[in-house]
C-alpha positions as CSV (number, residue, x, y, z in Angstrom):
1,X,-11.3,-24.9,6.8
2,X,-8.6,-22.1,6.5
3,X,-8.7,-18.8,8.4
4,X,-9.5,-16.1,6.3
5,X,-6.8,-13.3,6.5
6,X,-8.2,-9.6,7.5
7,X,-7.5,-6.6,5.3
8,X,-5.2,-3.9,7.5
9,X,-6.8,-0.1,6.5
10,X,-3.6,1.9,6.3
11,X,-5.1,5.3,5.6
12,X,-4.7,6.6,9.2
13,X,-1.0,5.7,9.3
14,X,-0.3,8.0,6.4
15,X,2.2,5.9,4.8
16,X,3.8,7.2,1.4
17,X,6.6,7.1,-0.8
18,X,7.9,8.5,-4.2
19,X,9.5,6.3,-7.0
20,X,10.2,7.6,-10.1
21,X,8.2,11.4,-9.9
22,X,5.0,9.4,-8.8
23,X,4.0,9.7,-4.9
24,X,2.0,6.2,-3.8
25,X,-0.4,7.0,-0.6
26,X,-1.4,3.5,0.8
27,X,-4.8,2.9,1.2
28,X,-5.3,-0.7,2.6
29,X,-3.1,-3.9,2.6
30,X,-4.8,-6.9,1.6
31,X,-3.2,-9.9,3.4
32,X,-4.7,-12.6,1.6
33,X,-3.1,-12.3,-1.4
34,X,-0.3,-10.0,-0.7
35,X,-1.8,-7.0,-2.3
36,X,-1.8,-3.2,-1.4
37,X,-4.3,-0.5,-2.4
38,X,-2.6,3.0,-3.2
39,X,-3.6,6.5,-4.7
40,X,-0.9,7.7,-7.4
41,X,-0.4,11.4,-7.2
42,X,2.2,13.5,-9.6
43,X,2.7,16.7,-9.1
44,X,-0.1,17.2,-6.5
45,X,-2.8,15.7,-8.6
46,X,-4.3,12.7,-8.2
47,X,-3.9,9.7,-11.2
48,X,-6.2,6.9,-10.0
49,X,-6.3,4.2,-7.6
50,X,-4.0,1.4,-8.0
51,X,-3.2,-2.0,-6.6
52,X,0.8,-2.9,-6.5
53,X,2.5,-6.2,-5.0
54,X,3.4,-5.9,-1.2
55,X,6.9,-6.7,-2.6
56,X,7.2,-3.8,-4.4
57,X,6.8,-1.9,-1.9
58,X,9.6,-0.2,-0.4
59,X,11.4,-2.2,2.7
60,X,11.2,0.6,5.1
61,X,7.4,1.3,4.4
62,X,7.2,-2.9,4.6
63,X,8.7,-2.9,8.7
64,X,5.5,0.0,9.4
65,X,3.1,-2.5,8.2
66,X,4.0,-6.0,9.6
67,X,1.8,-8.2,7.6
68,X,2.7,-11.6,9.8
């Protein structure tokens, strides 16, 4: 049976980025299928809760997190 791949909680590294006017707080990183959790914020106020593609991520925020 295959190993089941833990979730890394990212809130207490405070990881963010912008990309076009929108700030992205990560949240969690889901290893299992790639995934990360953020909170979208524009202008100081929070849009919703969002899941994005670890690749679309940018790469110096993917070298913090190390998912191998």
């Amino acid at each position: 049976m295959a190993k089941k791949k833990k979730n890394i909680d990212l809130r207490n590294k405070n990881l963010e980025f912008t990309e076009n006017g929108i700030s992205y707080k990560l949240l969690l990183f889901k290893a299992e299928n790639m995934t990360v959790d953020v909170l979208r914020y524009e202008n100081g106020t929070k849009l919703d809760e969002y899941n994005i593609p670890f690749a679309h991520i940018p790469k110096a925020i993917k070298k913090l997190i190390k998912p191998n």
